[in-house]
N, C-alpha and C positions, 0 to 999 in steps of 0.2 A: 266481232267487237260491237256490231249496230246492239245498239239499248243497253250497253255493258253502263253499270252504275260507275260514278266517279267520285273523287273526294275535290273538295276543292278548289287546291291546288295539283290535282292532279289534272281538270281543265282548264287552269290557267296554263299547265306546262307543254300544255297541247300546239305547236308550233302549226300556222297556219289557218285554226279553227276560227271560224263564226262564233256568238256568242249569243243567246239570248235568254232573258232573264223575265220569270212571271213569278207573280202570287198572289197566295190565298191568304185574304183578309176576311176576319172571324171574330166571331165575339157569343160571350154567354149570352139569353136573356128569358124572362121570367113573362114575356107575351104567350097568347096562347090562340090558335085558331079557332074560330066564331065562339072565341069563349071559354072550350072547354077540351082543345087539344094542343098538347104541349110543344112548345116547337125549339124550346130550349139553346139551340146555338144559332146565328144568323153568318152562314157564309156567300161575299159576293163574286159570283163569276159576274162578265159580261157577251153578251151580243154583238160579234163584232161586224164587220162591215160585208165580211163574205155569206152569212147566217151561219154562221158556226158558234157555240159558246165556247169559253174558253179564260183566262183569267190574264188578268191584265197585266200589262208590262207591253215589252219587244224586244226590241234588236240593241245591243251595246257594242261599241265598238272599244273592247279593250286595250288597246294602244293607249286609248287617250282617254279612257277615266275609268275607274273601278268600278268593277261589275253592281256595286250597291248603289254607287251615284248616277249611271246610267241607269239604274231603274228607277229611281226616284226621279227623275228626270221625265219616265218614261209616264210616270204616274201622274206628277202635276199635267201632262199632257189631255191623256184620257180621264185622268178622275177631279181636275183643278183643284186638288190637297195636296200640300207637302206633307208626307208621309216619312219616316226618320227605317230606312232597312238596314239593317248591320247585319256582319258576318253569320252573327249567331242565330237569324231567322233563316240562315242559308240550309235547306232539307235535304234536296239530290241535285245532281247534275249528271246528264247520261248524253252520250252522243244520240242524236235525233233519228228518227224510223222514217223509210220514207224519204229521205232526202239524197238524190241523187246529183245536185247539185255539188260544185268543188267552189271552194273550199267547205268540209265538212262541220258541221253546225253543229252544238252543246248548248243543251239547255238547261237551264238551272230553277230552280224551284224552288223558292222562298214564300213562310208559312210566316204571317202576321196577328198576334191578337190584340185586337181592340176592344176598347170598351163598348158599349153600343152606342153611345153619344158618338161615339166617333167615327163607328156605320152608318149614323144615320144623317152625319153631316159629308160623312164622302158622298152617302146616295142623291144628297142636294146639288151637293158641288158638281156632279160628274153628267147634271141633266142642265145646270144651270150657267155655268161658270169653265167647265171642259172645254180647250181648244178643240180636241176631236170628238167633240158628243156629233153625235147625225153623221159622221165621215166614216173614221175607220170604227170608232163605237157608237152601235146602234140602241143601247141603255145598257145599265145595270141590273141584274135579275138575283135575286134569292135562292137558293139553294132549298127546296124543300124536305126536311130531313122526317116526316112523316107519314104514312099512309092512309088513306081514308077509305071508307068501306069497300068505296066502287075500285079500288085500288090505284087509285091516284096517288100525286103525289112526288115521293121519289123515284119509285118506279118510270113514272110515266117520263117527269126529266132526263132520268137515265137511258132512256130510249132516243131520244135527243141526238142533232150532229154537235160532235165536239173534232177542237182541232186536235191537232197530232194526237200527243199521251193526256190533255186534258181530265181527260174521264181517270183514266187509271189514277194521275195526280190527285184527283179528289176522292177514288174508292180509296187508297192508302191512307189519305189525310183522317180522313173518319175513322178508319181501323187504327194508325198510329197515335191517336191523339185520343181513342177513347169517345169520341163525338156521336159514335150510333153501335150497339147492338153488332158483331159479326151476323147474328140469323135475321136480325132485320135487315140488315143489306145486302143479305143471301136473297129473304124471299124477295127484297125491290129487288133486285139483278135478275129475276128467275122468270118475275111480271112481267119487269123490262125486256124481254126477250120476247114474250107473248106481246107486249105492246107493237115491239117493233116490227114481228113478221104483218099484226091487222093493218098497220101504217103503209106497207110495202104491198097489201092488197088493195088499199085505196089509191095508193099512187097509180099501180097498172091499172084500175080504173078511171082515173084522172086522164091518164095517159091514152086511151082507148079513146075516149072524149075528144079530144084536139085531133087523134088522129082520122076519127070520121069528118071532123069539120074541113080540117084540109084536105080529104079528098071531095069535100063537094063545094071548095071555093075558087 
């Protein structure tokens, strides 16, 4: 049943579960990078306090308010904009991977578009005006839905730590929604692989570093 998709009301019918609700806020727009590459949709994740990306929202406790008010809730928090989520931004809800904790945890995944005026007033709010800017969120970041020669980019983001199904939430969001290309986020997925193994070569070199120093301290 872990990662089984839900409708729902079929995780609200879930007797005893946790609850926790995120989304992806998006928006068209007509900027281009240095000029002369297209960057056409702007979506925000953020940085949250553990370094993990991941999208914003948290924990509801549905007893006592509906899964859409708790995250609005959750929002003015981390991003200081009321923001309006109704049912019908509601995408999936899957019991959570990884969670060995009781009572078992669902999570739900709601998709927002905005205009850009109104990303780029969340991205003010969220550095300026946020109760948890600097605590449990460490800023706001873009989602770069392009390539550049030296193969940056998406790729290189995608290489990235994200929390739980994150990543996967935003590889579907882009295929569902039409947002990029399937072969372009084939070949970013493919980079992203080659990114991550040279990443995890620098680490064990990093790593090798500390470990001569503490044995000659």
């Amino acid at each position: 049943m872990a990662n089984a998709q839900l409708s729902r009301a079929e995780a609200l019918a879930c007797s005893g579960c946790r609850h926790a609700c995120h989304v992806m806020l998006y928006s068209d727009t007509k900027s281009q990078l240095f000029g002369r590459t297209p960057i056409k949709h702007i979506i925000l994740m953020q940085m949250r306090f553990d370094g993990l990306l991941g999208f914003p929202g948290g924990f509801v406790n549905q007893s006592q308010e509906r899964l859409e008010a708790g995250l609005c809730r959750e929002l003015q928090e981390e991003l200081g904009v009321t923001l309006s989520i109704s049912e019908d931004d509601h995408a999936d809800a899957r019991y959570a991977t990884g969670t060995n904790s009781s009572p078992r945890l669902i999570t739900h995944f709601y998709v927002k578009k905005l205009k850009e005026e109104q990303i780029k007033e969340v991205e003010q709010a969220s550095a300026s005006t946020a109760k948890d800017h600097g605590q449990e969120v460490l800023g706001m970041v873009r989602v770069p839905l392009y390539t550049t020669k030296g193969g940056g980019g998406l790729s290189s983001f995608l290489s990235h730590a994200f929390i739980g199904s994150a990543r996967t939430q935003l590889v579907d969001s882009l295929l569902r929604l039409h947002l990029l290309a399937p072969e372009d986020l084939h070949k970013a997925l493919k980079h992203s692989l080659k990114t991550h193994a040279l990443g995890a070569v620098d680490l064990q070199a990093a790593l090798a570093l500390t470990e001569a120093k503490r044995d000659h301290s």
